[in-house]
C-alpha positions, 0 to 999 in steps of 0.5 A: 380521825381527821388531823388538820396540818397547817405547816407552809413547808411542804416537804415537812408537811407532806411527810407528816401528812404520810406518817400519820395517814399510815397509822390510820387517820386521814389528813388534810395539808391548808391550802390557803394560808389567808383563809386558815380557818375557813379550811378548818371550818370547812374540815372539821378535824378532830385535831390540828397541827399548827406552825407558829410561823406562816405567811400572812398571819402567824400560828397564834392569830389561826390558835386565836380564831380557831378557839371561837369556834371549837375546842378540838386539841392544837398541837403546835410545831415550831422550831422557835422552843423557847419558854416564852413561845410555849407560854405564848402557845399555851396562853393562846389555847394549845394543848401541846408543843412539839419542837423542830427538828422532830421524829416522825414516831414521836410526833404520831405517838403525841398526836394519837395520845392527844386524841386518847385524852381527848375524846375518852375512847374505852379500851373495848374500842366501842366507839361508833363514828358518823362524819366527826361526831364519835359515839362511845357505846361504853361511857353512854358519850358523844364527842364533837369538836372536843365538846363532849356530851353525857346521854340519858339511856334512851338518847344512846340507844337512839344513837346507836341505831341510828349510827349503825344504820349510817345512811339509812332510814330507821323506822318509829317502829324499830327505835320503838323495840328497841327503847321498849327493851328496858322500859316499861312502856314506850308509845309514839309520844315517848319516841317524839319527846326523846328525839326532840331532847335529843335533836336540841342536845345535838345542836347546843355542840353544833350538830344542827340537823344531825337527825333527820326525819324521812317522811313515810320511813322514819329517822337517820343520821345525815 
């Protein structure tokens, strides 16, 4: 899991960024604080933590920009708590308010409950992961950007052997086998049908060009 940290303190920065990758998620600290949200765009994290003051522009115009384009959970840090701030961090699209000084287990304790609601992992664990995009075996669901999608039964098996073949091409013949399992028949044509659905399911949250096609070797995930 990806957290995008936007916090012009360094030192502060630096030390969740730490804390956080020790429980297992990867970080990235902004770089440059004109440029927030092509930062965010070009990262494409599954949550932010987000400053209310900064240079430039403060954290509620980022929340504001952000918002146009991803629904990904935003965890604002301030040291300004009064009910007026948390109503402005609310109002403008936050999902949670921490406030400064705060303890480093907390902070890590809301940011991976944060991601628990947010991206409905089954406690089985069983959830496949190519780039940002979070494939939940259990609940047949792919997650992106906060946006969720429901998939039919042959979409998530074609997810999942694409995912688990990560980099690799799958061929009509595999994903044939394995759509064939429960249904009744399964020919050239179903396959194409399914994986049209599916590519157009895939671009309505943003996942243009997700499935590609090798020509001569079949499809994979890119």
């Amino acid at each position: 899991m990806k957290i995008f940290i936007v916090e012009d303190d360094a030192a502060i920065a630096g030390a969740m960024a730490r804390h956080i990758e020790s429980w297992g998620c990867e970080t990235r600290i902004v770089s440059d604080f004109r440029n927030v949200l092509g930062e965010f765009m070009d990262y494409q994290p599954q949550l932010v933590l987000l400053d209310v003051g900064l240079p430039f522009f403060n954290g509620y115009h980022w929340c504001s920009q952000i918002r146009r384009f991803s629904k990904v959970p935003i965890i604002f840090i301030s040291s300004a708590s009064d009910n007026m701030n948390i109503v402005m961090a609310v109002n403008m699209g936050a999902d949670d308010f921490i406030a400064k000084p705060f303890d480093l287990q907390v902070l890590t304790a809301k940011v991976q409950a944060m991601l628990r609601r947010s991206y409905d992992f089954a406690a089985s664990g069983r959830v496949l992961q190519h780039r940002e995009a979070l494939l939940n075996l259990d609940d047949a669901s792919l997650s992106f950007q906060g946006e969720r999608l429901a998939l039919t039964k042959n979409e998530l098996r074609i997810m999942q052997v694409l995912m688990e073949n990560n980099g690799r091409a799958v061929s009509r013949e595999t994903l044939m086998q394995r759509l064939w399992e429960s249904d009744s028949f399964v020919d050239e044509n179903t396959l194409s049908v399914n994986v049209a659905r599916l590519r157009k399911k895939l671009e309505g949250v943003g996942l243009r060009d997700f499935i590609v096609t090798r020509k001569g070797l079949g499809y994979m995930v890119e």
